[in-house]
MIGU-695225 format. One record per residue: x, y negated, z of N, C-alpha, C in turn; residue in one letter. Coordinates in steps of 0.05 Angstrom, whole numbers, plus 5000, padded with zeros to 4 digits. Each point is the difference from the previous one (the first is absolute). Layout:
<rs>
XYZXYZXYZA;...
</rs>
This chain:
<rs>
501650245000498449765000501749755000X;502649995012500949745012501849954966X;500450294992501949924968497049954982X;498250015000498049834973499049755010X;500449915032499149764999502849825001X;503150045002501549804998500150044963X;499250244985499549934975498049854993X;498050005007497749814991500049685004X;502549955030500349755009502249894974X;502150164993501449934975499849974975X;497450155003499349934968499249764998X;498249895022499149644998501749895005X;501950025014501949795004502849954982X;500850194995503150014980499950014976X;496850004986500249874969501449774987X;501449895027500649794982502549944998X;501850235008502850174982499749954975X;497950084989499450134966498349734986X;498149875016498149864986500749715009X;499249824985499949675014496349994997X;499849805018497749785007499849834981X;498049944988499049714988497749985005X;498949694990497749985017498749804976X;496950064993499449854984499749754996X;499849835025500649745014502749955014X;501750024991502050025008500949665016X;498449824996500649845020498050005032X;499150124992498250065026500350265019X;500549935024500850305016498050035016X;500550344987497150155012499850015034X;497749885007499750115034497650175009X;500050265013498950045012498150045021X;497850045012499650045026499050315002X;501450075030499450295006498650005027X;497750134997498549975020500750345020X;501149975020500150195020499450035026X;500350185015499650035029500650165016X;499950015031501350305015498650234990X;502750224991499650234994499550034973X;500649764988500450014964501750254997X;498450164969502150235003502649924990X;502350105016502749954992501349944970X;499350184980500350004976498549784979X;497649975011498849784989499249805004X;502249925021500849704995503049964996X;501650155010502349984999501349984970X;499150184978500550114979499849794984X;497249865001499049814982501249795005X;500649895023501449835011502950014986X;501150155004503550014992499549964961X;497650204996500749994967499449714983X;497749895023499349784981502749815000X;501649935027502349855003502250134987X;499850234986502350084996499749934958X;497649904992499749874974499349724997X;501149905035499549644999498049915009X;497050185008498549865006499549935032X;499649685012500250045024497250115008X;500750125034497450145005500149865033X;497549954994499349915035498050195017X;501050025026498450345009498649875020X;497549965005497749885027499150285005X;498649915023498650125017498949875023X;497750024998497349855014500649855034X;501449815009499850085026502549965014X;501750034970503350065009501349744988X;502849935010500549794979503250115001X;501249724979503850124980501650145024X;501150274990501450095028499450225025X;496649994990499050225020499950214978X;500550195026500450294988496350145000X;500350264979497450124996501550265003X;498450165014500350305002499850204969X;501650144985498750224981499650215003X;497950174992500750235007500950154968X;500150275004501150214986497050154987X;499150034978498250245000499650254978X;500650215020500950184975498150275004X;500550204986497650304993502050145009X;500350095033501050215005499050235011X;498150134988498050225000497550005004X;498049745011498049975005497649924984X;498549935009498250024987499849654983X;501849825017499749794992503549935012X;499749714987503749915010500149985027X;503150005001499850075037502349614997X;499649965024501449675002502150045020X;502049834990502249975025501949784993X;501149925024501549685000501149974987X;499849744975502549904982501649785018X;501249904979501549735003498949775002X;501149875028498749594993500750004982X;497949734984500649854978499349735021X;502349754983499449825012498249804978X;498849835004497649824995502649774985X;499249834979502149834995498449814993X;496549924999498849795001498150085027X;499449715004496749985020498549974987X;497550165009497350084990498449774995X;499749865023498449684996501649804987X;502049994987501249824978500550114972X;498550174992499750184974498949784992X;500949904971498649784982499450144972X;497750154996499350184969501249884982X;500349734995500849954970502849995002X;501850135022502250024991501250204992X;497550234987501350265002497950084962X;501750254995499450074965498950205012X;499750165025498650264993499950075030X;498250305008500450085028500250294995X;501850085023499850305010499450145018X;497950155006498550125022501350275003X;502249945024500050375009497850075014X;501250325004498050255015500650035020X;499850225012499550065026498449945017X;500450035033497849955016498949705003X;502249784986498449755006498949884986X;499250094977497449924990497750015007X;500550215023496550045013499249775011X;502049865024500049735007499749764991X;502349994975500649734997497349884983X;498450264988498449904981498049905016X;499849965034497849955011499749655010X;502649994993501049674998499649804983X;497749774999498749874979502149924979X;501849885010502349934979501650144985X;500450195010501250294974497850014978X;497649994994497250044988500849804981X;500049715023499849774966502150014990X;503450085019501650084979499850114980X;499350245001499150254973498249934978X;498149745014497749904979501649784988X;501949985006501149764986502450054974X;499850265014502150174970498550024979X;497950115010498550164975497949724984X;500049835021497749804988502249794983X;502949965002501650004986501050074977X;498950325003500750264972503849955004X;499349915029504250144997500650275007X;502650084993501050295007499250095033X;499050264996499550075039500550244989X;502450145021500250294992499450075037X;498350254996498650145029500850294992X;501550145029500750194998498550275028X;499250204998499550285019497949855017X;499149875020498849925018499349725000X;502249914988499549564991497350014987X;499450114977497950075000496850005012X;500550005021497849935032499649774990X;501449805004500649745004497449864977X;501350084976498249954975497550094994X;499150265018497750045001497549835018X;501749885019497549775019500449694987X;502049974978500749744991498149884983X;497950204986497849994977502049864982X;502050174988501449964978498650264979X;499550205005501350294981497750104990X;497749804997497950154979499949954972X;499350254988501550024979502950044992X;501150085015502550074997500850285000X;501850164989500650205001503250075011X;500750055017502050075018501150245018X;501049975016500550255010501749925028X;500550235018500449935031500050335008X;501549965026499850235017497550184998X;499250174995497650244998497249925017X;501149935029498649915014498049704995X;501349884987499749774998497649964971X;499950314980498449964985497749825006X;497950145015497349955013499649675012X;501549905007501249785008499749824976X;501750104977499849814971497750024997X;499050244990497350034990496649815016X;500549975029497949865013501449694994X;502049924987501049784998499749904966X;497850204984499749964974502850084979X;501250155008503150024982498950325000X;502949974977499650354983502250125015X;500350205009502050135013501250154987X;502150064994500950234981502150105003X;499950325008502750125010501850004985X;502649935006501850074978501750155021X;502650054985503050075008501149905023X;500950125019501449795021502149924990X;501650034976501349794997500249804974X;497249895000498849924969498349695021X;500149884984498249765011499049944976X;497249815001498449854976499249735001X;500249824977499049794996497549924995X;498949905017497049834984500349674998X;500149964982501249664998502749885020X;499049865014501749895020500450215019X;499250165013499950215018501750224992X;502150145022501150224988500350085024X;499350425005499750075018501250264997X;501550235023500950095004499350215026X;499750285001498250215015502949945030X;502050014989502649995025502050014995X;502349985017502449854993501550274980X;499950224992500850094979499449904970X;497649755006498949854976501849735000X;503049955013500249825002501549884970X;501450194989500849934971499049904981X;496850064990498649924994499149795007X;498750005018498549775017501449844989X;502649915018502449814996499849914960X;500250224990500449914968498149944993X;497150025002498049824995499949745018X;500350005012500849745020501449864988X;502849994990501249844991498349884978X;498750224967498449934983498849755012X;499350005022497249784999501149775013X;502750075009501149715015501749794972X;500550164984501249944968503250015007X;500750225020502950125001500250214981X;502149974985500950094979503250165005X;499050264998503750125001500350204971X;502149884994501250194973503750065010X;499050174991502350204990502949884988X;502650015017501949884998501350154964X;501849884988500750154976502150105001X;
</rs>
């Protein structure tokens, strides 16, 4: 297990040995916002975090409550024989903006990790108009395994077709969206929206993500 996920963490991050960055706006730098919380799963924030900075784009990480500097708990969640994932302690991540000085128009797109704190954070009025402000925008929002939650109480996802953690189907579907299983490691586009079942989707995810931020990587000669 521990050799396919320091492979999976290298495949996002050390492309760019081989490949360069360009950007279709190339005077304008791409920013971020990542919405997280205690017990974000480890991989999916961490991952997305390092890959987006590691092709230039800055990323700012909130969480509801917290401000620049405070730490958030992650956890770990993996299938080790049960019937469902079993959880256990990740790594702090530390916070590098405050939550109540988030200004929307300073950012090209958002990223919603998974894990357990989406159950929470989405219960917080201002995460909501965040998310309504992406989509009522039509800017880039990529949601990944559980972030997902989040977008289902936001009255963003009707009519939409997407995908999320298994659990989470039923959830889309009372929220007017199309649910649709794919691959755990396959994510899908519906316009501005691109979504991902879990962090084995993170290759994907990430490469439609860039599409919609107008990051551009080609192939060195």
């Amino acid at each position: 297990m521990i050799v396919l996920d320091v492979a999976i963490l290298l495949k996002v991050l050390c492309f760019f040995y081989i490949y360069r960055v360009e950007s279709k706006e190339i005077s304008m730098k791409k920013t971020v916002l990542m919405l997280a919380g205690d017990f974000v799963e480890d991989y999916e924030i961490m991952v997305p975090y390092q890959a987006l900075l590691s092709v230039g784009v800055d990323v700012d990480v909130v969480c509801p409550g917290k401000k620049e500097d405070d730490v958030i708990a992650t956890a770990i969640h993996d299938f080790i024989g049960y019937q469902t994932y079993a959880e256990s302690r990740g790594h702090n991540f530390v916070l590098n903006k405050t939550f109540n000085e988030v200004k929307l128009e300073d950012y090209d797109g958002l990223y919603v990790c998974g894990g357990r704190a989406p159950e929470y954070i989405r219960l917080n009025q201002r995460v909501l108009e965040i998310v309504k402000y992406f989509f009522e925008k039509d800017l880039p929002v990529a949601a990944i395994c559980h972030g997902i939650q989040i977008l289902t109480v936001a009255e963003v996802l009707k009519g939409r077709t997407l995908t999320a953690y298994p659990a989470v189907g039923p959830d889309i579907a009372l929220a007017g969206g199309v649910y649709k299983e794919i691959g755990v490691d396959e994510a899908i586009t519906d316009g501005n929206l691109t979504t991902s079942p879990a962090w084995p989707g993170h290759p994907a995810i990430l490469r439609e993500f860039y599409k919609l931020l107008g990051v551009v990587i080609v192939k060195n000669k």
